[in-house]
Each structure stands twice: as structure tokens, then as C-alpha cells.
PDB file of N, H, CA, C and O in Angstrom:
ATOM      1  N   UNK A   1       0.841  -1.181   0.000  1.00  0.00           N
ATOM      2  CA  UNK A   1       0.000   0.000   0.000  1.00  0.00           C
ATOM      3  C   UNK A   1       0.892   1.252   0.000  1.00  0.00           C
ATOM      4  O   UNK A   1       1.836   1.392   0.778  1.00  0.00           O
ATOM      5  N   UNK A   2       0.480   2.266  -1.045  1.00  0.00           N
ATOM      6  H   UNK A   2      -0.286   2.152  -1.677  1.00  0.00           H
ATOM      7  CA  UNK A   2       1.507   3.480  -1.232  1.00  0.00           C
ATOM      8  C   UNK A   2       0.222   4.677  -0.211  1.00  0.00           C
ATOM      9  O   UNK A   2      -0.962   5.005  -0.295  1.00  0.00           O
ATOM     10  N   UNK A   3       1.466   4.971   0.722  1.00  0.00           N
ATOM     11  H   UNK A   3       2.427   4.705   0.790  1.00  0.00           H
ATOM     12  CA  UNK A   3       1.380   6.292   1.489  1.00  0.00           C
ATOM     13  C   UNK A   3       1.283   7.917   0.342  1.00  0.00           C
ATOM     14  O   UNK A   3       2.152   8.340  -0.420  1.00  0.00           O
ATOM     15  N   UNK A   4      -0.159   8.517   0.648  1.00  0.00           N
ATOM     16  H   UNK A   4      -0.864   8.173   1.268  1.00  0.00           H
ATOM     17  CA  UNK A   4       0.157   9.707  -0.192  1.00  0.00           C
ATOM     18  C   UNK A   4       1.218  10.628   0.658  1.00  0.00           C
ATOM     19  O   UNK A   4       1.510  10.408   1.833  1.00  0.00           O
ATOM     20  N   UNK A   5       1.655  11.519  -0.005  1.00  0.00           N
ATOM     21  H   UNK A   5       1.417  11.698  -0.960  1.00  0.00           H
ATOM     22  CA  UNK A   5       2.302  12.279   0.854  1.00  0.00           C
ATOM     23  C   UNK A   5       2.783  13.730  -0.781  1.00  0.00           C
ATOM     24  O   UNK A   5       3.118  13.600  -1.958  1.00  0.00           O
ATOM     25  N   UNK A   6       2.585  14.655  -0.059  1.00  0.00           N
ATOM     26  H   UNK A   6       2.312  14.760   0.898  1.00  0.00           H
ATOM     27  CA  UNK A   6       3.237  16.002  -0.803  1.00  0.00           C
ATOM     28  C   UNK A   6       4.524  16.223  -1.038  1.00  0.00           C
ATOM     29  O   UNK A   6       5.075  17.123  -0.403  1.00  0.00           O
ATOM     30  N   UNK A   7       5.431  15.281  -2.204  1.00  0.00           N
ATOM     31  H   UNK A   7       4.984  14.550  -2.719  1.00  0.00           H
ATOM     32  CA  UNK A   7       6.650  15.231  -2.150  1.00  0.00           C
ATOM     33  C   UNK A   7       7.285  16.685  -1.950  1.00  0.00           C
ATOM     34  O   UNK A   7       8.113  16.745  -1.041  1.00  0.00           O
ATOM     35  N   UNK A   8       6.969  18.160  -2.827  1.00  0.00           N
ATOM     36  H   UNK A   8       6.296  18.111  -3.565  1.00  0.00           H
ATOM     37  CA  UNK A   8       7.549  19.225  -2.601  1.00  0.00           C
ATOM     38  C   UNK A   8       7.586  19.326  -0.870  1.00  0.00           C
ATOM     39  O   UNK A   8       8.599  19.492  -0.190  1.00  0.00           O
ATOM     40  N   UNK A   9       6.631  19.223  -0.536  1.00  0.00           N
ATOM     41  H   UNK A   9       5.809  19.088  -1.089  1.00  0.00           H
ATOM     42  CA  UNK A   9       6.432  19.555   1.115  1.00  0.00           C
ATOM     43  C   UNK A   9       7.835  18.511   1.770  1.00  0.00           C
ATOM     44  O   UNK A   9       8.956  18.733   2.227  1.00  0.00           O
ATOM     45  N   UNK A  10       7.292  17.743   1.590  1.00  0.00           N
ATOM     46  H   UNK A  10       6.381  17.563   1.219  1.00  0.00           H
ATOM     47  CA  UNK A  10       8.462  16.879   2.171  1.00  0.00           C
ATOM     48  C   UNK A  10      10.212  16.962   1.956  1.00  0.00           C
ATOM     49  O   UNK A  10      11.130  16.485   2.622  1.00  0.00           O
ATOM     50  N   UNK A  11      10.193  17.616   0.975  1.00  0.00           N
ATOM     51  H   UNK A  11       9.447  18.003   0.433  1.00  0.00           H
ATOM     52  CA  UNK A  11      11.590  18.274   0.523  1.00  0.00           C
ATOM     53  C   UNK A  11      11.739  19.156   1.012  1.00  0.00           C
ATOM     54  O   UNK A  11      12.601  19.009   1.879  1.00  0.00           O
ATOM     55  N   UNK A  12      11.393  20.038   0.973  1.00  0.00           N
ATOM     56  H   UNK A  12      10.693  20.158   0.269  1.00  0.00           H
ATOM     57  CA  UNK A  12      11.490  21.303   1.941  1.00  0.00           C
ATOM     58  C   UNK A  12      11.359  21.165   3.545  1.00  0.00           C
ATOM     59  O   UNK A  12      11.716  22.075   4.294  1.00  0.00           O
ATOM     60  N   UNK A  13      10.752  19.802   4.056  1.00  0.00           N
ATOM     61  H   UNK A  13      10.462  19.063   3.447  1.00  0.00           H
ATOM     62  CA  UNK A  13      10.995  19.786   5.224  1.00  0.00           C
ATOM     63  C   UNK A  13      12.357  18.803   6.071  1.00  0.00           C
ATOM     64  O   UNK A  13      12.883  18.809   7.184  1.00  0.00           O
ATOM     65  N   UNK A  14      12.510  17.975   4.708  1.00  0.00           N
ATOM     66  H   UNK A  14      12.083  17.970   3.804  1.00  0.00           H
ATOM     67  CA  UNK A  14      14.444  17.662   4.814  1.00  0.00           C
ATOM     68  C   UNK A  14      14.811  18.116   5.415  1.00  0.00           C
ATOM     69  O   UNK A  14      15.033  18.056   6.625  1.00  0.00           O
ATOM     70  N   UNK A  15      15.119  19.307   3.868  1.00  0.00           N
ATOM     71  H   UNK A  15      14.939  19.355   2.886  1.00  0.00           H
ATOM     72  CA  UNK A  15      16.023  20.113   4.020  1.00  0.00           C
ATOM     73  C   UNK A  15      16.415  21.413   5.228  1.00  0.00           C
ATOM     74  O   UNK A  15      17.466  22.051   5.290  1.00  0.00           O
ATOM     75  N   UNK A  16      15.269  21.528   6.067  1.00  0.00           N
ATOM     76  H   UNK A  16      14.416  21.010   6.016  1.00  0.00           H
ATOM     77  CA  UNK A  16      15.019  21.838   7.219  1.00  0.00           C
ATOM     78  C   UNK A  16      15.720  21.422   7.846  1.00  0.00           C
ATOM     79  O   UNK A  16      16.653  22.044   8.354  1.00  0.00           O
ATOM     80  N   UNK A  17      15.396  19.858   8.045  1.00  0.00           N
ATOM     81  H   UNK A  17      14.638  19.353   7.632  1.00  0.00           H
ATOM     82  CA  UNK A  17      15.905  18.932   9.416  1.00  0.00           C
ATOM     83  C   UNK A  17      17.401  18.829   9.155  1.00  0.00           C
ATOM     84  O   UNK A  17      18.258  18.825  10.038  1.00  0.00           O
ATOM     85  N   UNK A  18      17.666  18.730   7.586  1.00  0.00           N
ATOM     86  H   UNK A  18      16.969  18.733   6.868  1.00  0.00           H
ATOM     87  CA  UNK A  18      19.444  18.901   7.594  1.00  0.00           C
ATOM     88  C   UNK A  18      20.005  19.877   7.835  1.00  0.00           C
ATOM     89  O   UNK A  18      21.103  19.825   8.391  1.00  0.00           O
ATOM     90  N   UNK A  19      19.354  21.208   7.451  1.00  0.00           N
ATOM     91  H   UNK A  19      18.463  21.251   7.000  1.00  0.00           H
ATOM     92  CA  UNK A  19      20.121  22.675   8.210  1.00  0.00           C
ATOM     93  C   UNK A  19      20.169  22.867   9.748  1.00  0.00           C
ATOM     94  O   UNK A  19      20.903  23.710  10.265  1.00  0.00           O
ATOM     95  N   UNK A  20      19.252  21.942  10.545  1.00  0.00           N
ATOM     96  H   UNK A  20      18.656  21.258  10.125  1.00  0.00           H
ATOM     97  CA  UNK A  20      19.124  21.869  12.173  1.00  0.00           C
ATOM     98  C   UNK A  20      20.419  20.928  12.595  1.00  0.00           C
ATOM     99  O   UNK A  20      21.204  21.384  13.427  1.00  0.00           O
ATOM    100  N   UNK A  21      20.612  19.810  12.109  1.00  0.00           N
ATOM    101  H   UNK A  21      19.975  19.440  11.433  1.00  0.00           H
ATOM    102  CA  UNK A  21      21.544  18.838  11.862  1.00  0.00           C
ATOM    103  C   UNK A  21      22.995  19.886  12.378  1.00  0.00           C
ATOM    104  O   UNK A  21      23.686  20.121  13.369  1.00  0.00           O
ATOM    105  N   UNK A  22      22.809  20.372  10.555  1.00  0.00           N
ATOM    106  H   UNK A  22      22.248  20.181   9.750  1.00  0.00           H
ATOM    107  CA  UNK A  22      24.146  20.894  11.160  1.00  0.00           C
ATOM    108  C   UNK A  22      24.267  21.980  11.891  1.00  0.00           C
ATOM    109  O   UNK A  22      25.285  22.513  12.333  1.00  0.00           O
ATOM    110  N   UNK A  23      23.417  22.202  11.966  1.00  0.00           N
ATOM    111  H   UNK A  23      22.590  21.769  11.607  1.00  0.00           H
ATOM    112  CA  UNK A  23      23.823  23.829  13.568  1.00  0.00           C
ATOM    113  C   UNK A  23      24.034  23.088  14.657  1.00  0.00           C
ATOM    114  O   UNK A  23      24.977  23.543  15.304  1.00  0.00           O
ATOM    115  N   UNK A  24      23.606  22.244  15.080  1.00  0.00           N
ATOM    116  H   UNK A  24      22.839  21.875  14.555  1.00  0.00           H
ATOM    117  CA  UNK A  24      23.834  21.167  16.485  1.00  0.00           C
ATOM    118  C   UNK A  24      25.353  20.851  16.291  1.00  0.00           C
ATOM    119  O   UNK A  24      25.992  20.717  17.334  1.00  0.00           O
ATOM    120  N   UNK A  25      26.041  20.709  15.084  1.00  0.00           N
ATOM    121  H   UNK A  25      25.522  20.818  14.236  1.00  0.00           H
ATOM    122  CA  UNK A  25      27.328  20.624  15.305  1.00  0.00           C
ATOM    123  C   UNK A  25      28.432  21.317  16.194  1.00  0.00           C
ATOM    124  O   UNK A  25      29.549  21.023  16.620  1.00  0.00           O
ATOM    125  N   UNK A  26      27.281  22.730  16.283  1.00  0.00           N
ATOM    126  H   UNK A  26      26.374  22.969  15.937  1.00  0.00           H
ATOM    127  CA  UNK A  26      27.904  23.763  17.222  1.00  0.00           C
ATOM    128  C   UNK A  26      27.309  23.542  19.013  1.00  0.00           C
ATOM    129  O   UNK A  26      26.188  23.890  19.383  1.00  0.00           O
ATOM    130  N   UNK A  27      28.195  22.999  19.775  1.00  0.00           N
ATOM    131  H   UNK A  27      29.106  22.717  19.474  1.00  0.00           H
ATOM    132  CA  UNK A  27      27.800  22.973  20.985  1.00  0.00           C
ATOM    133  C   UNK A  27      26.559  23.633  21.748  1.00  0.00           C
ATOM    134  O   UNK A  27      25.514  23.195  22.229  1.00  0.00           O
ATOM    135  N   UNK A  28      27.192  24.960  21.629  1.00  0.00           N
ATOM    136  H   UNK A  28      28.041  25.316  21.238  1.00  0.00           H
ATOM    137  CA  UNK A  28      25.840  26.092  22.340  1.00  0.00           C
ATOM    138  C   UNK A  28      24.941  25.797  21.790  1.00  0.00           C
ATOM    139  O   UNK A  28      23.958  26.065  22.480  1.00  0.00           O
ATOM    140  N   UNK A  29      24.573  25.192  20.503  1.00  0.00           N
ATOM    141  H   UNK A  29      25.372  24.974  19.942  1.00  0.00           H
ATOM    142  CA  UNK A  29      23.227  24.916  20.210  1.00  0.00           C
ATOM    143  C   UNK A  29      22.747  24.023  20.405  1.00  0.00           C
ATOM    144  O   UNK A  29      21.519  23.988  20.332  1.00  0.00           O
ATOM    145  N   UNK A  30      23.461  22.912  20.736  1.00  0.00           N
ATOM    146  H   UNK A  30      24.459  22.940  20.796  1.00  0.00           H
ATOM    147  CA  UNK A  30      22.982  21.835  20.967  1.00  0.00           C
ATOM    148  C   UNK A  30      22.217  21.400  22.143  1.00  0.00           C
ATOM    149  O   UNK A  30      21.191  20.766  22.388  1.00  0.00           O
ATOM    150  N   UNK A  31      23.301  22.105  22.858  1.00  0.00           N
ATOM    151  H   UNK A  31      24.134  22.620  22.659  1.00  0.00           H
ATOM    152  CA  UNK A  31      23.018  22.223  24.358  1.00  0.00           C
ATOM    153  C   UNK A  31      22.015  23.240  24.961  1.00  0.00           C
ATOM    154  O   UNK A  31      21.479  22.898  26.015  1.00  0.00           O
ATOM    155  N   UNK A  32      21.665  24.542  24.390  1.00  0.00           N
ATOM    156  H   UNK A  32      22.101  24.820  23.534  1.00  0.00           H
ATOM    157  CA  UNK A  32      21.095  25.357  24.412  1.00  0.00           C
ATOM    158  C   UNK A  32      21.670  25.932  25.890  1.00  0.00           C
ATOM    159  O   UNK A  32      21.133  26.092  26.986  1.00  0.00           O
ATOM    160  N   UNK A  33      23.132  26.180  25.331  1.00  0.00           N
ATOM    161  H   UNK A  33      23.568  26.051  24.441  1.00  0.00           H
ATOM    162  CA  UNK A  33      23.725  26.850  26.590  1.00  0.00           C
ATOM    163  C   UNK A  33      23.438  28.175  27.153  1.00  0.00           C
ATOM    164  O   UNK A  33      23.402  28.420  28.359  1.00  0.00           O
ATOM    165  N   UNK A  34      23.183  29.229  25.958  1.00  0.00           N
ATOM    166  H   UNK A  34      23.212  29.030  24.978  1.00  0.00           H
ATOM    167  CA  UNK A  34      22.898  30.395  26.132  1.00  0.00           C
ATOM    168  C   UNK A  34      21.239  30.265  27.257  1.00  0.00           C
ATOM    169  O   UNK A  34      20.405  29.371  27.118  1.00  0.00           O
ATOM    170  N   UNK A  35      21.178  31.060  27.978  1.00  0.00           N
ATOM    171  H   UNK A  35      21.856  31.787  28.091  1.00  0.00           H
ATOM    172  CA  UNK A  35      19.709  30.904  28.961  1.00  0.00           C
ATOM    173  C   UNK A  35      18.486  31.880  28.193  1.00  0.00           C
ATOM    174  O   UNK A  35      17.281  31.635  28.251  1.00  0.00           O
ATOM    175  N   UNK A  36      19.239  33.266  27.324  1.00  0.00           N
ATOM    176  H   UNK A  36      20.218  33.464  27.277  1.00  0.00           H
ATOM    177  CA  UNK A  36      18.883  34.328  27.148  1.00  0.00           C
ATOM    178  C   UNK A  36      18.221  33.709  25.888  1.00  0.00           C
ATOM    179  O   UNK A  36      18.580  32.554  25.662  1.00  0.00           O
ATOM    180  N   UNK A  37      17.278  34.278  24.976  1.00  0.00           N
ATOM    181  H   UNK A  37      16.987  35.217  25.160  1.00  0.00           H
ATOM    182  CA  UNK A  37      16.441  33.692  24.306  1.00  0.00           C
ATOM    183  C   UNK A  37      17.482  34.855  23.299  1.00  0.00           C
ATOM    184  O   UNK A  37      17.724  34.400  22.181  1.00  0.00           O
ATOM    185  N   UNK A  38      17.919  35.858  23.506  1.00  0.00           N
ATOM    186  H   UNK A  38      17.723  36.228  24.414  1.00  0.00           H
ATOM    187  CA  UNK A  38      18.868  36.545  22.418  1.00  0.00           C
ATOM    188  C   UNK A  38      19.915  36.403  22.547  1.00  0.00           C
ATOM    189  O   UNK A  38      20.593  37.102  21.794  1.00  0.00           O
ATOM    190  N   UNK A  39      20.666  35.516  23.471  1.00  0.00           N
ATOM    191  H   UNK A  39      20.116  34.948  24.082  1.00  0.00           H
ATOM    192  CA  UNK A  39      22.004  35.365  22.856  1.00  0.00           C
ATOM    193  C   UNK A  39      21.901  33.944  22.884  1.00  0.00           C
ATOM    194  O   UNK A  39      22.978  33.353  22.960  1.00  0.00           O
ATOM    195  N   UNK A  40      20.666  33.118  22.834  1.00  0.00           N
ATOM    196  H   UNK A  40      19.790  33.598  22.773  1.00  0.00           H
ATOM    197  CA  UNK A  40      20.765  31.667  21.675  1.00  0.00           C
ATOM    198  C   UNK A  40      20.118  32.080  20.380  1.00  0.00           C
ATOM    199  O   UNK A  40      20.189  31.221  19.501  1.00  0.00           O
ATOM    200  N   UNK A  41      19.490  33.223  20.055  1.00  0.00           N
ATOM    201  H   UNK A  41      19.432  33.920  20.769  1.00  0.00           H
ATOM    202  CA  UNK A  41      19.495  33.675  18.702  1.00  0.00           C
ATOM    203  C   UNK A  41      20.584  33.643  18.078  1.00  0.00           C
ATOM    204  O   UNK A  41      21.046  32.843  17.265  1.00  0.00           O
ATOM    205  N   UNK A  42      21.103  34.936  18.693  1.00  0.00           N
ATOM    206  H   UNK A  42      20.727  35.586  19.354  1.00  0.00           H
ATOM    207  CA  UNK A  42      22.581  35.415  18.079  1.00  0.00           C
ATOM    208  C   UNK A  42      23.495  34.273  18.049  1.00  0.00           C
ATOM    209  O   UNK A  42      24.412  34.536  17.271  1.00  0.00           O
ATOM    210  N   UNK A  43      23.637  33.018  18.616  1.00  0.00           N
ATOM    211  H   UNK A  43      22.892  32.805  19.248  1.00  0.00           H
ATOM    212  CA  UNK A  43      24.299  32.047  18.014  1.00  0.00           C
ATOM    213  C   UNK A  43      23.833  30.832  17.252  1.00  0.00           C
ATOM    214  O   UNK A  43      24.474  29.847  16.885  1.00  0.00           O
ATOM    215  N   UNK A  44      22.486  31.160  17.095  1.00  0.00           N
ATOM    216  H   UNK A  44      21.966  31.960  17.393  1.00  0.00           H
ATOM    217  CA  UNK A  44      21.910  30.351  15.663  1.00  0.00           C
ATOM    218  C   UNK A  44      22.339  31.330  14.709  1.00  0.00           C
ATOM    219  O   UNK A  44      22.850  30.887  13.681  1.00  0.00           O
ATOM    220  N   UNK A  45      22.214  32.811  14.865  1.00  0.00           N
ATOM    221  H   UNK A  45      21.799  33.171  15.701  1.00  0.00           H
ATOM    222  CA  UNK A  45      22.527  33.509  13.578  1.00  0.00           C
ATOM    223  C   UNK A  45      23.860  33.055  12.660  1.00  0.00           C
ATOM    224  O   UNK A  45      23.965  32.665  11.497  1.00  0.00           O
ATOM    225  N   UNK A  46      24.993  33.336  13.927  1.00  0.00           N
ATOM    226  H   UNK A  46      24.907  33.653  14.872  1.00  0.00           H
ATOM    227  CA  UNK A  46      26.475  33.396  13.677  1.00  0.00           C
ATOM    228  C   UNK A  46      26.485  31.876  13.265  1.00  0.00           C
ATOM    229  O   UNK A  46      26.686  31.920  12.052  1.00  0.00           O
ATOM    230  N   UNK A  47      26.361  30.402  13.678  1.00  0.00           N
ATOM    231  H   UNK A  47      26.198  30.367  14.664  1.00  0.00           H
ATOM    232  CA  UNK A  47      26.132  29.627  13.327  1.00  0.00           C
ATOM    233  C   UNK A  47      25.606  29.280  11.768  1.00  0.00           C
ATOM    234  O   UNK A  47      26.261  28.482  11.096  1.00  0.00           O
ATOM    235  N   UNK A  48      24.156  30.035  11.109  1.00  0.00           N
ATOM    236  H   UNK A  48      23.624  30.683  11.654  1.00  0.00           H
ATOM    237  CA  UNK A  48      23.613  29.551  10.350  1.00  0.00           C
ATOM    238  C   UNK A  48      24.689  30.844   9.212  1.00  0.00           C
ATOM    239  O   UNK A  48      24.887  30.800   7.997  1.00  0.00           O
ATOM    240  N   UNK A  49      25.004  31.504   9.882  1.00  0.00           N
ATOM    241  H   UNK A  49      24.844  31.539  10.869  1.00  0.00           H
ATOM    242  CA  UNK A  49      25.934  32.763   8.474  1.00  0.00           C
ATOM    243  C   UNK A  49      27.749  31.544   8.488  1.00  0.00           C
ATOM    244  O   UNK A  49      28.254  31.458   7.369  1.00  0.00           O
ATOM    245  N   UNK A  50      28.366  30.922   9.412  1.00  0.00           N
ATOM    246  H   UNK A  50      27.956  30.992  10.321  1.00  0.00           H
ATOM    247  CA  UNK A  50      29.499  30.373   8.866  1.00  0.00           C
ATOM    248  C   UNK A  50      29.023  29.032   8.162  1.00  0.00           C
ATOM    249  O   UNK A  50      29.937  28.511   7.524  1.00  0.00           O
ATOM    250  N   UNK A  51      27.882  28.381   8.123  1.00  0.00           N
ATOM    251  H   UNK A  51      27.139  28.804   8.642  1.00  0.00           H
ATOM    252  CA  UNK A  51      27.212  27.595   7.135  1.00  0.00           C
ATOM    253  C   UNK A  51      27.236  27.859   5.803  1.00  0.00           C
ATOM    254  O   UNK A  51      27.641  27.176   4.862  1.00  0.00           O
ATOM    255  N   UNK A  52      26.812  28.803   5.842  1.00  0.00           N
ATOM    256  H   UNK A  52      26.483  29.358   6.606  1.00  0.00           H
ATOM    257  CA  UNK A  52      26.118  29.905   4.250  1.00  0.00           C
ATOM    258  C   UNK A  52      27.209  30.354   3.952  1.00  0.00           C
ATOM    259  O   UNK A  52      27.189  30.484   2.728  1.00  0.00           O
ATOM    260  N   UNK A  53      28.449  30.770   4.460  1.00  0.00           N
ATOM    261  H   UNK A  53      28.465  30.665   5.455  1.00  0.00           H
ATOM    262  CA  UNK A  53      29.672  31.139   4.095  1.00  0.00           C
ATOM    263  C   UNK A  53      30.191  30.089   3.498  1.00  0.00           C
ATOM    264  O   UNK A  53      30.612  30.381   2.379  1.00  0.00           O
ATOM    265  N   UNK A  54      30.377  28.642   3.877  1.00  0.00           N
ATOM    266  H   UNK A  54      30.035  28.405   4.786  1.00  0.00           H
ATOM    267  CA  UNK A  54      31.542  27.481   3.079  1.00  0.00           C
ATOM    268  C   UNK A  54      30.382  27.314   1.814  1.00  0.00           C
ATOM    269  O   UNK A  54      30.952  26.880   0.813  1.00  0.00           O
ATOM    270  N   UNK A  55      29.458  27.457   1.672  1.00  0.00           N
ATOM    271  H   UNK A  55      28.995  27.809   2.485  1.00  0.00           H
ATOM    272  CA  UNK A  55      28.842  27.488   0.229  1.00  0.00           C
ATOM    273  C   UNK A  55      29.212  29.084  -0.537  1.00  0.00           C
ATOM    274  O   UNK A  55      29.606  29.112  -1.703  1.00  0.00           O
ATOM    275  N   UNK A  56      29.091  29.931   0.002  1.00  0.00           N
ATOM    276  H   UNK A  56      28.771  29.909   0.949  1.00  0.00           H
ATOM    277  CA  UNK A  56      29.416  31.157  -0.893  1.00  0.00           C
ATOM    278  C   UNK A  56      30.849  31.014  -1.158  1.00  0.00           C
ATOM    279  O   UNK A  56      31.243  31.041  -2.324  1.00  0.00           O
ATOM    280  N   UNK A  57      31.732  30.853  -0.102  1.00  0.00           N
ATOM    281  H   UNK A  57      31.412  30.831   0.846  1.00  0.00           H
ATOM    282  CA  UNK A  57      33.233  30.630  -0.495  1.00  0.00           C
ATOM    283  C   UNK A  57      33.698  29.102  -1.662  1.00  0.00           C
ATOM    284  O   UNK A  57      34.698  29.174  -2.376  1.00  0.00           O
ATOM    285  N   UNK A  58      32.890  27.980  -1.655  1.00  0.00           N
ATOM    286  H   UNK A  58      32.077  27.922  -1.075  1.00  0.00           H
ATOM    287  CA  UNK A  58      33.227  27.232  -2.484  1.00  0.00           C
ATOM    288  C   UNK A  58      32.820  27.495  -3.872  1.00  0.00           C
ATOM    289  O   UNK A  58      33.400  26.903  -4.782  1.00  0.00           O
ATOM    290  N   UNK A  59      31.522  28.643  -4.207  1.00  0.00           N
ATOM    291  H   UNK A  59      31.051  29.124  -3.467  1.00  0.00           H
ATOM    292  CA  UNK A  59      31.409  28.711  -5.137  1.00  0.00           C
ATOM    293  C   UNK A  59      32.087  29.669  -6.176  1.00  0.00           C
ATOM    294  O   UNK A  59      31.794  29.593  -7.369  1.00  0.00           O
TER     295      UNK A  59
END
């Protein structure tokens, strides 16, 4: 029996779970060391910008 499912939807929600993936690579996030709800922002930010950097720099 085939499961329906919204393949676009489901791609886009991957690719979600793989960009979370790798921010957990970074401790403080993992751990959710920061207590302050803005400085565990500010290190998802800095986190998700040296991500987006090894793709802008490889290309």
C-alpha cells in the first residue's frame, strides 16, 4: 500500500531537518547553553551565516 504524501512539502521539510543537523554541530546549540532567548538567537545567527559562508566561499 503506497502512502500519499506532498513530495515538494516533504523536501522542503528535509532540508530543514538537515540545516538543524548541522547547527547542532555547534555545541551552544545543541546544548542550548545560552539561557537568554537573544544570545541563543545570536548564536543560531552566527552559526547559520558560517554555514552559508563554506557554500558562498566554495562557489
Amino acid at each position: 500500500m503506497k502512502i500519499e504524501h506532498d513530495r515538494a512539502l516533504y523536501k522542503q521539510r528535509n532540508r530543514i531537518e538537515r540545516m538543524f543537523g548541522h547547527l547542532k554541530i555547534n555545541r551552544a546549540i545543541a546544548t542550548r547553553y545560552d539561557q537568554l532567548a537573544n544570545s541563543f538567537l545570536g548564536m543560531v545567527q552566527l552559526a547559520t551565516a558560517r554555514y552559508w559562508l563554506k557554500f558562498v566561499h566554495a562557489a
